[in-house]
MARSE-221624 format. One line per 2 residues: number of its first residue (from 1); their letters; for each residue x, y, z of N, C-alpha, C. Coordinates in pm, 1 decimal. Atoms other than C-alpha are relative to their C-alpha. Example, Ala and Ser with C-alpha at 12.3 -4.5 7.8 and 13.67 -1.06 7.14 Angstrom:
1> AS> 89.0:-119.0:0.0:1230.0:-450.0:780.0:90.0:120.0:0.0  -82.0:-119.0:-6.0:1367.0:-106.0:714.0:-77.0:109.0:73.0
! end
This chain:
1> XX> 83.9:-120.4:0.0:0.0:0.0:0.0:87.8:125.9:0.0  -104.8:-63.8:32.3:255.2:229.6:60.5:85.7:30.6:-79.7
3> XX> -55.1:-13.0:108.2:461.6:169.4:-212.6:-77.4:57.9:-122.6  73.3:-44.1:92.1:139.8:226.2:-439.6:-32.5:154.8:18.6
5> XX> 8.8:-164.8:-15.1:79.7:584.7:-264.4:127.0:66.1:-51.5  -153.0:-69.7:46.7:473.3:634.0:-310.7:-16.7:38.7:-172.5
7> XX> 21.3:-58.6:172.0:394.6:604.8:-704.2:-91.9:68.1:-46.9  121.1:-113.7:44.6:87.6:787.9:-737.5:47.0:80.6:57.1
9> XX> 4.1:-177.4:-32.4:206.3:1099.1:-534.6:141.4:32.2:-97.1  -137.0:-51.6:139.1:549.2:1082.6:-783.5:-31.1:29.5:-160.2
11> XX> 85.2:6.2:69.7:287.5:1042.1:-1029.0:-79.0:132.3:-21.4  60.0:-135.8:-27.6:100.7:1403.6:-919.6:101.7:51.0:-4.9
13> XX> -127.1:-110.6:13.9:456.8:1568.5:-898.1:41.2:26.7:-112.8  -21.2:11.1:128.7:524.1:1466.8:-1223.8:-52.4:84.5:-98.0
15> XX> 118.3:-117.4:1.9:228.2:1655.9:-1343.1:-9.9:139.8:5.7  35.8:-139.4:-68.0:231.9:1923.5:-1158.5:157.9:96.8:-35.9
17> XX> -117.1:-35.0:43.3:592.6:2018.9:-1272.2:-18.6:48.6:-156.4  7.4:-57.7:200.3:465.4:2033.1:-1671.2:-104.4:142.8:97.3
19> XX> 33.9:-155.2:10.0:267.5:2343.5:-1571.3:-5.9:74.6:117.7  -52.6:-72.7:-146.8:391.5:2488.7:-1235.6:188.3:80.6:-72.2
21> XX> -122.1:-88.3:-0.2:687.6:2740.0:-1399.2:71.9:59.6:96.1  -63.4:-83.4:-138.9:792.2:2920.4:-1096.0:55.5:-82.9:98.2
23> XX> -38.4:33.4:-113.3:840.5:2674.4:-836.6:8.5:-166.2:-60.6  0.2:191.9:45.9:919.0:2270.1:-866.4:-39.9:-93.1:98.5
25> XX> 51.6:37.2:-120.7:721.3:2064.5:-734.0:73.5:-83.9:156.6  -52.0:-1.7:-94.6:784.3:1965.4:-387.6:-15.7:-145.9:40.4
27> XX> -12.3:138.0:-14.7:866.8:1554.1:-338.6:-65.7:-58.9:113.1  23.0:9.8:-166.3:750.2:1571.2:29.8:-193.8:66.0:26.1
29> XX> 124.8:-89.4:32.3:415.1:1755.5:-103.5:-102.6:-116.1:73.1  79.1:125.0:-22.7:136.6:1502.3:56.8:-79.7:-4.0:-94.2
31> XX> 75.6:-19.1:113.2:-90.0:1387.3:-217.7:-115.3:24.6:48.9  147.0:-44.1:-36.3:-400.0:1502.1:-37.6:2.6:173.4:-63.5
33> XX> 29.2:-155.6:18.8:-290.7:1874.1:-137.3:70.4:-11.7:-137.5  -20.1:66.3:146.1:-166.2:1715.0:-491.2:-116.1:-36.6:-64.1
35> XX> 61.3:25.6:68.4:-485.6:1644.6:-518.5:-131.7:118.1:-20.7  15.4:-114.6:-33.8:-615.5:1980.6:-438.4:64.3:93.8:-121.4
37> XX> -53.5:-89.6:45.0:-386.6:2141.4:-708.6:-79.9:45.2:-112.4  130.1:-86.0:138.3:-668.9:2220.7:-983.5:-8.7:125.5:92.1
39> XX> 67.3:-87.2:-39.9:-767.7:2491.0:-780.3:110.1:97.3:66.4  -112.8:-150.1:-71.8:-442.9:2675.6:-646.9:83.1:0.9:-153.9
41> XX> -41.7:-23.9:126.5:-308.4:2799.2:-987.6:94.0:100.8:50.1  -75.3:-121.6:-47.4:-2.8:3071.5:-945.2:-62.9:74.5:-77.5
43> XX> 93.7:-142.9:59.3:-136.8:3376.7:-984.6:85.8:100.8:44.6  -75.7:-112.1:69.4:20.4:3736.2:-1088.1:71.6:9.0:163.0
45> XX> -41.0:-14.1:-120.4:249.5:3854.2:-778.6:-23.7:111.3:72.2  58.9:-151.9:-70.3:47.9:4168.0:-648.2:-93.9:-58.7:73.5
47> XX> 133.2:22.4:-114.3:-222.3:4216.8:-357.0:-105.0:33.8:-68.8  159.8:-33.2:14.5:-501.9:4389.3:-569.5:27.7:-39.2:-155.6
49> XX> 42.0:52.0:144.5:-565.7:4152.4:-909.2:-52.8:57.7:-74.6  78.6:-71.2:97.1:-805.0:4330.9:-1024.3:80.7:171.5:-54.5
51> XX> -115.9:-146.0:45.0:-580.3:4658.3:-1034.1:119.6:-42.0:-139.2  -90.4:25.1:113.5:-308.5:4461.8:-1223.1:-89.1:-10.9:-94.7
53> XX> 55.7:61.0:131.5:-543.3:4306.7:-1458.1:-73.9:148.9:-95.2  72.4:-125.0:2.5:-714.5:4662.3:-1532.2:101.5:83.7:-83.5
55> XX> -63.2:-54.3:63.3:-400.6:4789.7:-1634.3:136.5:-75.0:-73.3  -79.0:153.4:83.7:-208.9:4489.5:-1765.7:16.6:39.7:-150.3
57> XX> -16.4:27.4:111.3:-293.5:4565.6:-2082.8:-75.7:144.4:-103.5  5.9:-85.0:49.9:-353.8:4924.6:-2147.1:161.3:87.3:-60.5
59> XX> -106.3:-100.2:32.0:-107.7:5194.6:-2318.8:89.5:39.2:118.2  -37.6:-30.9:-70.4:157.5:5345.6:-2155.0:-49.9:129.9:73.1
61> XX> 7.2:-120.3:-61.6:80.5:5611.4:-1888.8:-185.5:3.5:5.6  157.3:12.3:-77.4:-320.4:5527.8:-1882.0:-22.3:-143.7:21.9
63> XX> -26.5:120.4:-67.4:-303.3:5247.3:-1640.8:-165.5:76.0:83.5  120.6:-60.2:-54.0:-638.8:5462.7:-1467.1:-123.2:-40.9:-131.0
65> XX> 69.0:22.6:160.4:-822.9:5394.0:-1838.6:-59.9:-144.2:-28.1  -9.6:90.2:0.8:-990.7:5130.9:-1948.3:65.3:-86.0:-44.8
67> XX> -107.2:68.6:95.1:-815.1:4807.8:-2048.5:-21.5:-23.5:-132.3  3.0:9.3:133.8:-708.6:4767.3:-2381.1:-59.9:-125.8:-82.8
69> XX> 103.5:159.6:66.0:-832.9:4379.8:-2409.4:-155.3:-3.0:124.8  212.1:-11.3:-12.0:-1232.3:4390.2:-2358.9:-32.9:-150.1:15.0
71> XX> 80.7:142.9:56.6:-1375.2:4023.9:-2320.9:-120.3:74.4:-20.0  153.7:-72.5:64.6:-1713.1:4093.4:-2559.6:-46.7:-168.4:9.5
73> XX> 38.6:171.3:40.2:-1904.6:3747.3:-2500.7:-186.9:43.5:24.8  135.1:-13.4:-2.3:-2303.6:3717.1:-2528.2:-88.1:-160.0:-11.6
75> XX> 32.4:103.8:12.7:-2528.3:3408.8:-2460.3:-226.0:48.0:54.2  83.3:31.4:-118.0:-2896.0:3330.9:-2284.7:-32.3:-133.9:-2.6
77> XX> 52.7:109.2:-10.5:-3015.9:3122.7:-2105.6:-61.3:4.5:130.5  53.8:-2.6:-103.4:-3246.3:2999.1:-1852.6:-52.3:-112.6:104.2
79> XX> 62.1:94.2:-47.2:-3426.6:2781.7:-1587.1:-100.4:76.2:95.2  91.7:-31.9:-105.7:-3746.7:2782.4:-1375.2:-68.6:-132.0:51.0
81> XX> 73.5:90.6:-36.4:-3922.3:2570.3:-1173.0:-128.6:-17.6:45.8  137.9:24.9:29.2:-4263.2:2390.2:-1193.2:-49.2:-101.7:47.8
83> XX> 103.0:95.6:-103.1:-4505.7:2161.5:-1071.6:57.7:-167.1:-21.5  -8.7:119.8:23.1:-4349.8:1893.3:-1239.6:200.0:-47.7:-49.7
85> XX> -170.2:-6.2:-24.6:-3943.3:1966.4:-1181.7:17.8:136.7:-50.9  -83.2:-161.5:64.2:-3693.9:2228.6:-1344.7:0.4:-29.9:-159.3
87> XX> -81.3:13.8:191.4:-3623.2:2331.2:-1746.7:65.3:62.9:4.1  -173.0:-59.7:-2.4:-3327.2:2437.0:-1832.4:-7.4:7.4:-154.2
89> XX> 5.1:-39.7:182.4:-3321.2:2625.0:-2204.9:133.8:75.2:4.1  -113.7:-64.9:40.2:-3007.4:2738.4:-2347.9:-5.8:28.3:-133.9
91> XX> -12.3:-3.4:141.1:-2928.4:2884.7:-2715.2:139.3:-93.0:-13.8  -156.1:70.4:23.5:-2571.5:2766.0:-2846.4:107.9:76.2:-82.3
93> XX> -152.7:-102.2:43.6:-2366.0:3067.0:-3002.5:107.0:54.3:70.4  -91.1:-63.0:-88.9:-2040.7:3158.5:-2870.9:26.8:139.0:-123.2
95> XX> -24.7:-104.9:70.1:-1971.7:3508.4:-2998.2:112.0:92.8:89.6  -139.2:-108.0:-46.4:-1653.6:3775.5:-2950.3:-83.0:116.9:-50.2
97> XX> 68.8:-156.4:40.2:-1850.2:4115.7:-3002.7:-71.1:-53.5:-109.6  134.7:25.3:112.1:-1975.7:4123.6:-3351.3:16.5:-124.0:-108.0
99> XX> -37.4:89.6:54.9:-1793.6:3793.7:-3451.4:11.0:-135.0:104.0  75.0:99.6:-71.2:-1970.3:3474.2:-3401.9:124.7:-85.6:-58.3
101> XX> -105.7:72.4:-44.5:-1693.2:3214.3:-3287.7:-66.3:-160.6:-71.2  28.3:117.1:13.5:-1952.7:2919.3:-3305.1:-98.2:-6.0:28.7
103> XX> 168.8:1.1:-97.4:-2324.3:2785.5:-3300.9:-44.9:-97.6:31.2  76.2:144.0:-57.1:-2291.5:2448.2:-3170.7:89.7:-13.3:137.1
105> XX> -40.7:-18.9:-131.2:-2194.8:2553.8:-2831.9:-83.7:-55.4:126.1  61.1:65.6:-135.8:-2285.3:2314.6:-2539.4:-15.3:58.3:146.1
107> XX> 46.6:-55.5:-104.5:-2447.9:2535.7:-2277.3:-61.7:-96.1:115.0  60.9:42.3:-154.5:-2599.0:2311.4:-2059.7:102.7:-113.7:41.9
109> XX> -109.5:38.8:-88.9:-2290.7:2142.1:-1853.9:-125.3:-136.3:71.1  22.6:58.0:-126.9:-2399.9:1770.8:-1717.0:60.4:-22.3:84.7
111> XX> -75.3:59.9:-185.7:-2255.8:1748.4:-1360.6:1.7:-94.5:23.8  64.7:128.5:-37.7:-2405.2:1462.9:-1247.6:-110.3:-10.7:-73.7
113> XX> 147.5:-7.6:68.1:-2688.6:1267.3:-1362.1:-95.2:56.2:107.3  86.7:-66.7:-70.3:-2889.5:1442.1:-1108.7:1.6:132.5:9.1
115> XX> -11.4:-119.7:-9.2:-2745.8:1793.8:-1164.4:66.3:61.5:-144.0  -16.5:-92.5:134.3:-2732.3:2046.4:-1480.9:54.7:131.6:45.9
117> XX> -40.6:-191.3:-11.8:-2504.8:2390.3:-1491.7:-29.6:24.9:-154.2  -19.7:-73.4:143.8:-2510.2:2644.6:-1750.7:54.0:67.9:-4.0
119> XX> -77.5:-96.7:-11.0:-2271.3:2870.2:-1860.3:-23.5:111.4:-92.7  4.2:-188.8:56.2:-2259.3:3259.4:-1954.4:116.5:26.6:-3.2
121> XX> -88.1:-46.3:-15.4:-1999.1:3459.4:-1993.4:113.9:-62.5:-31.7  -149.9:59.5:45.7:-1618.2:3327.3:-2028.6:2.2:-140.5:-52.6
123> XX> 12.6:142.8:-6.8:-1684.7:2987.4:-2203.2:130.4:-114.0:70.1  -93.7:45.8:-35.2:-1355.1:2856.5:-2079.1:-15.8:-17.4:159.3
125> XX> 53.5:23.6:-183.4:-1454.5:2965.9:-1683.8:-84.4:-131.0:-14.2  116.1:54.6:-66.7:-1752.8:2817.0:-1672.2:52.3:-199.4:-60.2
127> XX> -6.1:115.1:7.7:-1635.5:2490.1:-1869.3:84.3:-102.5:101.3  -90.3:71.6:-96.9:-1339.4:2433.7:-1674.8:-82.5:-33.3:154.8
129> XX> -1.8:40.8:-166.7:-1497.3:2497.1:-1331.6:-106.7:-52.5:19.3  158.6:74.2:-34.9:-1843.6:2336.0:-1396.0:69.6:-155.4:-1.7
131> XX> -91.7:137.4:22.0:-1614.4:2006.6:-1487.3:48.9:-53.0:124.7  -72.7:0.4:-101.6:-1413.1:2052.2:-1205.9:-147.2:-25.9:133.9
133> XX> 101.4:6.0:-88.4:-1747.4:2066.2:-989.4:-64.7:-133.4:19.8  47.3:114.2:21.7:-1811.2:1781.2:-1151.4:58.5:-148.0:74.2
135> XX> -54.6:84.9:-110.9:-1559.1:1557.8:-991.4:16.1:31.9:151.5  29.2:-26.1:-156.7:-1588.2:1717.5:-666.8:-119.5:-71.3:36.2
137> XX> 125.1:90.4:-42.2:-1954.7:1565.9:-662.0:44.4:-126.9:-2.9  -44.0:116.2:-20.3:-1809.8:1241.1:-760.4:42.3:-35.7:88.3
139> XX> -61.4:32.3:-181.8:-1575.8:1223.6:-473.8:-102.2:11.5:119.3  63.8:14.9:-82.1:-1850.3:1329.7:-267.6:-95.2:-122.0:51.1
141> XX> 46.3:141.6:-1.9:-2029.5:1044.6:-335.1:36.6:-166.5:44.3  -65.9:126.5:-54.9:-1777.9:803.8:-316.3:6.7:-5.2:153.0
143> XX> -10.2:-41.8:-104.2:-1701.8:935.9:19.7:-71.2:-47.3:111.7  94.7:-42.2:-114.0:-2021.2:967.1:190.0:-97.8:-77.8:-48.7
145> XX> 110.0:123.9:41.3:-2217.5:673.0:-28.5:-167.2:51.8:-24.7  126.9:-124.7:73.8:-2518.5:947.2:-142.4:54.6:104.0:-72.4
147> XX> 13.8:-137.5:85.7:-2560.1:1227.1:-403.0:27.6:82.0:113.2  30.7:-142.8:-57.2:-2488.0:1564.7:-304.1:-114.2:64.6:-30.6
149> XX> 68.0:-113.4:51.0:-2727.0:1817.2:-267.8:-6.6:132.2:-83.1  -6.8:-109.7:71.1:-2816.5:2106.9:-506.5:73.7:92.8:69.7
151> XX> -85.0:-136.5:-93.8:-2711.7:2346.8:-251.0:118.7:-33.8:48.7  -127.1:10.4:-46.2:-2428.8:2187.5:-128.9:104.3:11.0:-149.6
153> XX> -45.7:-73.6:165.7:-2306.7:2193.3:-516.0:37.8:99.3:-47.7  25.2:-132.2:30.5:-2382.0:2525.6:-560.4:101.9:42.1:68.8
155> XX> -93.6:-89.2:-124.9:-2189.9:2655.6:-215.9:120.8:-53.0:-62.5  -133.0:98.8:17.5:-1898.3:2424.2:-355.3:55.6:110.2:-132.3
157> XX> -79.5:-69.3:159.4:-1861.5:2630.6:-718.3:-16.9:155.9:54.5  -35.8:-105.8:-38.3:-1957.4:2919.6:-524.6:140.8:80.1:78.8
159> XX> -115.6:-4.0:-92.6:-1666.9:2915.2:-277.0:155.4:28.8:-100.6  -65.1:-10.4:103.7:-1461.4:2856.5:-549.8:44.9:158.0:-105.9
161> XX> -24.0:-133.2:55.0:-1537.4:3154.0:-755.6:8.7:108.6:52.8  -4.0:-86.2:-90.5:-1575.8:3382.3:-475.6:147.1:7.9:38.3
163> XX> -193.7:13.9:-69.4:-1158.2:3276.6:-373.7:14.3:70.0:-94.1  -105.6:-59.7:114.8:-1055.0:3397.9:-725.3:-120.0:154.5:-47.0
165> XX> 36.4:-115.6:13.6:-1291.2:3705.0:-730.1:83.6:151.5:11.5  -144.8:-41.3:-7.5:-1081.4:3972.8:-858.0:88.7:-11.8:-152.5
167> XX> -188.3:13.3:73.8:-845.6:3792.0:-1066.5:-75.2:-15.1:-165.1  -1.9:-19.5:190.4:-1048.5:3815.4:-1444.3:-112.2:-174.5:37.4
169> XX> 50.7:86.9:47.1:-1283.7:3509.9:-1403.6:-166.0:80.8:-47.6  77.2:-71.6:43.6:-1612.6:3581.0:-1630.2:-138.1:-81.7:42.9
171> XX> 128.5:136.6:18.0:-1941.0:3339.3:-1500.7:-145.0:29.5:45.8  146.1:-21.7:-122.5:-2297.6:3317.5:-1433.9:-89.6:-74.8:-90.9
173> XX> 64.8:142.2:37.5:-2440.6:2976.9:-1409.5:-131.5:-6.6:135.1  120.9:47.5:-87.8:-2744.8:2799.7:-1293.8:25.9:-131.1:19.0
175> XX> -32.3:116.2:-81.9:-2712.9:2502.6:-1058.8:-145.5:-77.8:-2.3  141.6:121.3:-15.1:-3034.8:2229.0:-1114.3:33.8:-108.9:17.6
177> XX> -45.3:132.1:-24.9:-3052.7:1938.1:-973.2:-161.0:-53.9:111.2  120.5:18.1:-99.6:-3365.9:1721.7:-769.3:70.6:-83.9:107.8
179> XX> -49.6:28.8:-145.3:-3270.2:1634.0:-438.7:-68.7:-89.0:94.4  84.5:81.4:-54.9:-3417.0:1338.4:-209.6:-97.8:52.6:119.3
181> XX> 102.6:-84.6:-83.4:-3726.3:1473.9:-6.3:1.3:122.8:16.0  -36.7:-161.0:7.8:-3622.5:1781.6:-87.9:-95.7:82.1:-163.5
183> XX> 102.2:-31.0:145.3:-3757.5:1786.7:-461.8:66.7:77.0:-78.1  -94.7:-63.8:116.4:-3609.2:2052.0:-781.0:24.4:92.2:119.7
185> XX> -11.5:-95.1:-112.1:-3413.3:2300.3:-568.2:147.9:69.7:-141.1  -99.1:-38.4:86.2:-3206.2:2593.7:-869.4:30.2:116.4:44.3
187> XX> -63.2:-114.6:-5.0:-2939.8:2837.2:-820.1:79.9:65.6:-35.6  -100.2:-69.0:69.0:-2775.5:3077.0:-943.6:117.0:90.1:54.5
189> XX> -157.1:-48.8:-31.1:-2379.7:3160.9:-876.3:41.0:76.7:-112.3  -96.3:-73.3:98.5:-2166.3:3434.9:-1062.3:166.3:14.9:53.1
191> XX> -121.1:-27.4:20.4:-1842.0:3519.9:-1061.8:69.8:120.5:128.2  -10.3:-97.5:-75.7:-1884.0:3818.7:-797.1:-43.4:-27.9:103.9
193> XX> 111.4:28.5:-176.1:-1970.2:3596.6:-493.7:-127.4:18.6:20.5  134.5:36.3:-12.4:-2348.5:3563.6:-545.9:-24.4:-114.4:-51.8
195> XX> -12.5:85.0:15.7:-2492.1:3294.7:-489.8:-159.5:19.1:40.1  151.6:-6.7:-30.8:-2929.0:3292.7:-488.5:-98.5:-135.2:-73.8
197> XX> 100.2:135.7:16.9:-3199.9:3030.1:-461.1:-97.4:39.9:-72.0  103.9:-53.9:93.6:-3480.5:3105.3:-698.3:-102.7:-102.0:-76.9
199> XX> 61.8:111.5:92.7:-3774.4:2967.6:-888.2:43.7:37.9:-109.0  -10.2:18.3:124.8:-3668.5:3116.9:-1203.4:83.2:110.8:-67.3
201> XX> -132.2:-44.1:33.9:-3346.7:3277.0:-1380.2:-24.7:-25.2:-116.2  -57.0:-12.0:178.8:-3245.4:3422.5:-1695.7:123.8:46.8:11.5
203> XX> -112.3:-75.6:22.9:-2865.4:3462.4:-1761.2:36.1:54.0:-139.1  -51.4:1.9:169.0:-2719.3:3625.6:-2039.1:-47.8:143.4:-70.3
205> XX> 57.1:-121.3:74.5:-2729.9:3915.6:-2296.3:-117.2:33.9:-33.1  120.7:-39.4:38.7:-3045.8:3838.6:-2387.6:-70.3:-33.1:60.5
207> XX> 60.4:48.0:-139.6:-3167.5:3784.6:-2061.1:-147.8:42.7:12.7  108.8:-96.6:42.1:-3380.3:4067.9:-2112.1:-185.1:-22.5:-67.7
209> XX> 109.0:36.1:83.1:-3594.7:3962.7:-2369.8:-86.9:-137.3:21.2  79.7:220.0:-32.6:-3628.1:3561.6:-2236.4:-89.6:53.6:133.4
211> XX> 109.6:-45.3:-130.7:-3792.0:3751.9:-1901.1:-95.7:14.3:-70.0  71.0:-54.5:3.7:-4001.6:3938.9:-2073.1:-152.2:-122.6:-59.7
213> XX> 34.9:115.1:24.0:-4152.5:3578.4:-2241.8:-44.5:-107.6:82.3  -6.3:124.0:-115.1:-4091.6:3337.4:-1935.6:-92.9:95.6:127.5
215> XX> 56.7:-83.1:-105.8:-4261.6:3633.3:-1669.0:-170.8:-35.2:-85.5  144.2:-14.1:59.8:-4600.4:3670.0:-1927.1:-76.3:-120.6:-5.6
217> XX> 5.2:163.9:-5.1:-4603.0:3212.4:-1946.0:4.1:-53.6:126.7  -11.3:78.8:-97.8:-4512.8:3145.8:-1638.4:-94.5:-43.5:78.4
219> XX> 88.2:66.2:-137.9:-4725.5:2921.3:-1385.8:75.9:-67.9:46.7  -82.1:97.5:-34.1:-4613.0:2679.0:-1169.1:-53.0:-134.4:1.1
221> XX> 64.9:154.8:56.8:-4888.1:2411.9:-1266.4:-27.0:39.2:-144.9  7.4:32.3:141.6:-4800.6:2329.4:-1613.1:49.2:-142.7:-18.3
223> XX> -37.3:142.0:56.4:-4793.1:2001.7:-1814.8:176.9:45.2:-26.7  -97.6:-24.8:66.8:-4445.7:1935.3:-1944.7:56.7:32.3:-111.5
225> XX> 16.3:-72.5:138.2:-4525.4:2005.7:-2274.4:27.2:147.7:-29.0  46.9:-142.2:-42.6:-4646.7:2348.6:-2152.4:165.4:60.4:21.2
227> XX> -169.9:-21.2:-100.8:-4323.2:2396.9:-1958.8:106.9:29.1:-105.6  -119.4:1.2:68.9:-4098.6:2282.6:-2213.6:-16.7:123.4:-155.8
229> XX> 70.0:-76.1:89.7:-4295.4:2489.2:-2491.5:78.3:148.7:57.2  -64.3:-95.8:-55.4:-4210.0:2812.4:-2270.1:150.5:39.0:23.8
231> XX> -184.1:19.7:12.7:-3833.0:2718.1:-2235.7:16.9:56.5:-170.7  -37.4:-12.2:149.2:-3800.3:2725.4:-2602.6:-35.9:87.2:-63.8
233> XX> 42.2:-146.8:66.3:-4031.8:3023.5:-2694.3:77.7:102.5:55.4  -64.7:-88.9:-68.9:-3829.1:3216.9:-2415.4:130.9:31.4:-92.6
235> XX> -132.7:14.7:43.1:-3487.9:3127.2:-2565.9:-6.3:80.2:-168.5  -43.8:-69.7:136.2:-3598.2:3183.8:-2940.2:-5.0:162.9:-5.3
237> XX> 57.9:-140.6:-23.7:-3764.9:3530.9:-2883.2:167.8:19.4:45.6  -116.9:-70.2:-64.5:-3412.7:3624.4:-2683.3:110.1:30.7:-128.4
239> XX> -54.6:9.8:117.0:-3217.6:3474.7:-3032.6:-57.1:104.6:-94.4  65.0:-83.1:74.1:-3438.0:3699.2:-3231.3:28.0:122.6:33.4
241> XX> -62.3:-158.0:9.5:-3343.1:4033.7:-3060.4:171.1:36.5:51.5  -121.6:-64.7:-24.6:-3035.5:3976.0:-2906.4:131.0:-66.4:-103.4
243> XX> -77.6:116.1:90.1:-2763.5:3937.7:-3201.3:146.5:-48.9:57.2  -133.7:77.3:-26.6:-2494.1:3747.6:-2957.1:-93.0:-106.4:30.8
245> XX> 107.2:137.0:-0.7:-2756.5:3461.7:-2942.3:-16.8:-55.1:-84.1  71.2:40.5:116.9:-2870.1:3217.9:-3135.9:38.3:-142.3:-63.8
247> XX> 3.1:174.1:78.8:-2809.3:2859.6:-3317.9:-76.3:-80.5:31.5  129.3:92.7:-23.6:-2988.4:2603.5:-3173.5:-83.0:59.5:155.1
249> XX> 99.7:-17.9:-127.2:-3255.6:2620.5:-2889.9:12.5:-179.4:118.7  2.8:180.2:-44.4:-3188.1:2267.0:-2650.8:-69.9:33.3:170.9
251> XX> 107.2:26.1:-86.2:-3440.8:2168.1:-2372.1:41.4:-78.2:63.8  -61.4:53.0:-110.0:-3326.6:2021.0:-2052.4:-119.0:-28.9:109.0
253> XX> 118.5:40.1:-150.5:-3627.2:1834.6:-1754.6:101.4:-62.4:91.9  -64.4:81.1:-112.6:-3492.9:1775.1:-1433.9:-90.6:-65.6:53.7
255> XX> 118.6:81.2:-92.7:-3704.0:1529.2:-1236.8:86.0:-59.9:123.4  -14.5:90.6:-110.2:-3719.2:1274.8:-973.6:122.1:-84.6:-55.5
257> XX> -88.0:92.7:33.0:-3540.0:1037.5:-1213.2:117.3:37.5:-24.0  -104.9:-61.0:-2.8:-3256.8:1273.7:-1297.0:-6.6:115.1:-151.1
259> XX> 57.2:-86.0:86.7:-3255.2:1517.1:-1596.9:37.9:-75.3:-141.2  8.0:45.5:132.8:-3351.6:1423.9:-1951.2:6.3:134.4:-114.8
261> XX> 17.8:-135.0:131.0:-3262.1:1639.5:-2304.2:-112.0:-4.6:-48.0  161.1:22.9:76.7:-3605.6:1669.8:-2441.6:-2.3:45.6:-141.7
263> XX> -81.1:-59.0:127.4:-3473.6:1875.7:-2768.3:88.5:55.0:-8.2  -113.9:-125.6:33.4:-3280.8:2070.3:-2960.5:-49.4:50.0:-133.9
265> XX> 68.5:-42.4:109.8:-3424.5:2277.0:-3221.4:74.8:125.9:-67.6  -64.6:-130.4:70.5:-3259.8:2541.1:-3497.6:-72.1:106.8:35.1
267> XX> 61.3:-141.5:-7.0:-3354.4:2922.5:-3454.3:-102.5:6.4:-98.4  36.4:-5.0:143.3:-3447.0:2913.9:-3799.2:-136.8:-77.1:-36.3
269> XX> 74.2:104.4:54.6:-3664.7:2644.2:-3809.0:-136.9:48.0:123.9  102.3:-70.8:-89.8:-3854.6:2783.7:-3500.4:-33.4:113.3:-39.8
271> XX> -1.8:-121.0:93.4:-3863.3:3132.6:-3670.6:-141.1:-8.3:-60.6  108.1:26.0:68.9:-4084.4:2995.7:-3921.9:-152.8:-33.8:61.0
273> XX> 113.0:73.5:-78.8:-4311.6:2784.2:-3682.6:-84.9:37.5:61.8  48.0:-85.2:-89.1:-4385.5:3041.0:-3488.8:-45.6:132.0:-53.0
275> XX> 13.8:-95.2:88.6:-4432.7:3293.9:-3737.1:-158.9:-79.2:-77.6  112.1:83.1:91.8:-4686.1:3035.7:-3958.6:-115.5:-19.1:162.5
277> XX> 117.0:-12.6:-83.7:-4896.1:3009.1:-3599.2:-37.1:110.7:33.9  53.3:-140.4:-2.9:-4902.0:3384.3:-3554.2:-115.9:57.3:-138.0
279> XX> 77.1:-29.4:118.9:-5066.5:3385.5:-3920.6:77.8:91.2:-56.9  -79.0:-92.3:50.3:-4776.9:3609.6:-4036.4:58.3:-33.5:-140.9
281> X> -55.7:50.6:128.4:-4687.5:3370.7:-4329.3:-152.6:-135.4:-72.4
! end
């Protein structure tokens, strides 16, 4: 047994040496905090991050100004909950200002089979640390021989982003998941240490416009049809005015049993559908 820990923690040093520049790793390191190292990254060598980063990358002599690199990113998306669990609607464009990157972008993050994130903002944050959230639940499980809870989930990616608040991370996800005698329980974490329980969230540029859709639909006794119908009218309507949105529309039920994709539908093709039942075509 010993000998096998001896090669797995020479095994983590090993590792941790390809992308640790500054310092080498340390032979004597215990692998309990080897296994901990996703989450301590070296970071710049000042007290106020956000000051460096602010002026990191402006001209000389306006370091007070804004910075010269902008992240421009735009998404929506949403969840609410209903008589008969949570939906979870996302579009799928990643966009840089007025240049669309990609429109088969996987917004809804599975965690577990019992828990769905979504990501906004920095696609790289949110992928890495919804992933990373992801084996933290695992371990929890193994651990403690039950699922985690939604909220304990949540506090877990919250804690997380709240440490590196500050240093340039961009996020703001929704946490779903159904919980044993507890039932759908969704929340939403950002990037700025909030962290709120809610029946129903819109993130995203075109956040705006999916409220104004999901507020006028909403009940909380609806079929799933109903439900899922509202997810998807919310999302296209948002694609339609906001232009960092947009490719497909995909439909997410959380339940008792754990969460199922229910679709995924083009903008385009909804456009029409919805246009030919208005009587407009």
């Amino acid at each position: 047994m010993a000998l096998a820990l001896s090669n797995v923690s020479t095994a983590f040093g090993k590792e941790a040496s390809k992308h640790d520049r500054r310092r080498k790793a340390d032979p004597e390191c215990p692998l309990s905090q080897m296994m901990d190292m996703p989450m301590n990254f070296m970071l710049p060598g000042t007290n106020m991050p956000d000051e460096f980063l602010a002026g990191a990358f402006a001209g000389k002599g306006e370091k007070d100004s804004d910075p010269s690199l902008k992240f421009l990113h735009g998404t929506t998306t949403l969840g609410f909950v209903y008589s008969g669990g949570i939906i979870i609607a996302v579009d799928s464009r990643a966009s840089m200002g007025s240049y669309i990157g990609s429109q088969t972008v996987k917004k809804c993050i599975e965690i577990t089979p019992y828990l769905l994130g979504t990501m906004a903002g920095g696609a790289a944050d949110c992928m890495f640390w919804e992933r990373h959230l992801g084996r933290l639940c695992r371990l929890y499980e193994l651990r403690n021989k039950e699922r985690i809870t939604t909220a304990a989930a949540s506090k877990l990616l919250h804690n997380i982003m709240y440490s590196y608040k500050g240093y340039g991370l961009s996020m703001g996800t929704m946490i779903a998941g159904w919980d044993k005698g507890l039932g759908p329980n969704l929340y939403y974490c950002d990037s700025e240490g909030t962290r709120v329980k809610g029946q129903k969230f819109s993130v995203g540029s075109g956040s705006p416009y999916a409220y104004g859709v999901l507020d006028q639909g909403y009940k909380f006794d609806m079929t799933l049809e109903e439900a899922c119908d509202l997810g998807r009218r919310s999302i296209y309507h948002a694609t339609f005015r906001d232009a960092m949105s947009g490719g497909r529309v995909s439909v997410y039920h959380v339940n008792e049993g754990g969460w199922d994709k229910i679709s995924m539908d083009d903008v385009e093709g909804l456009h029409w559908k919805y246009a030919a039942e208005a009587g407009k075509i």
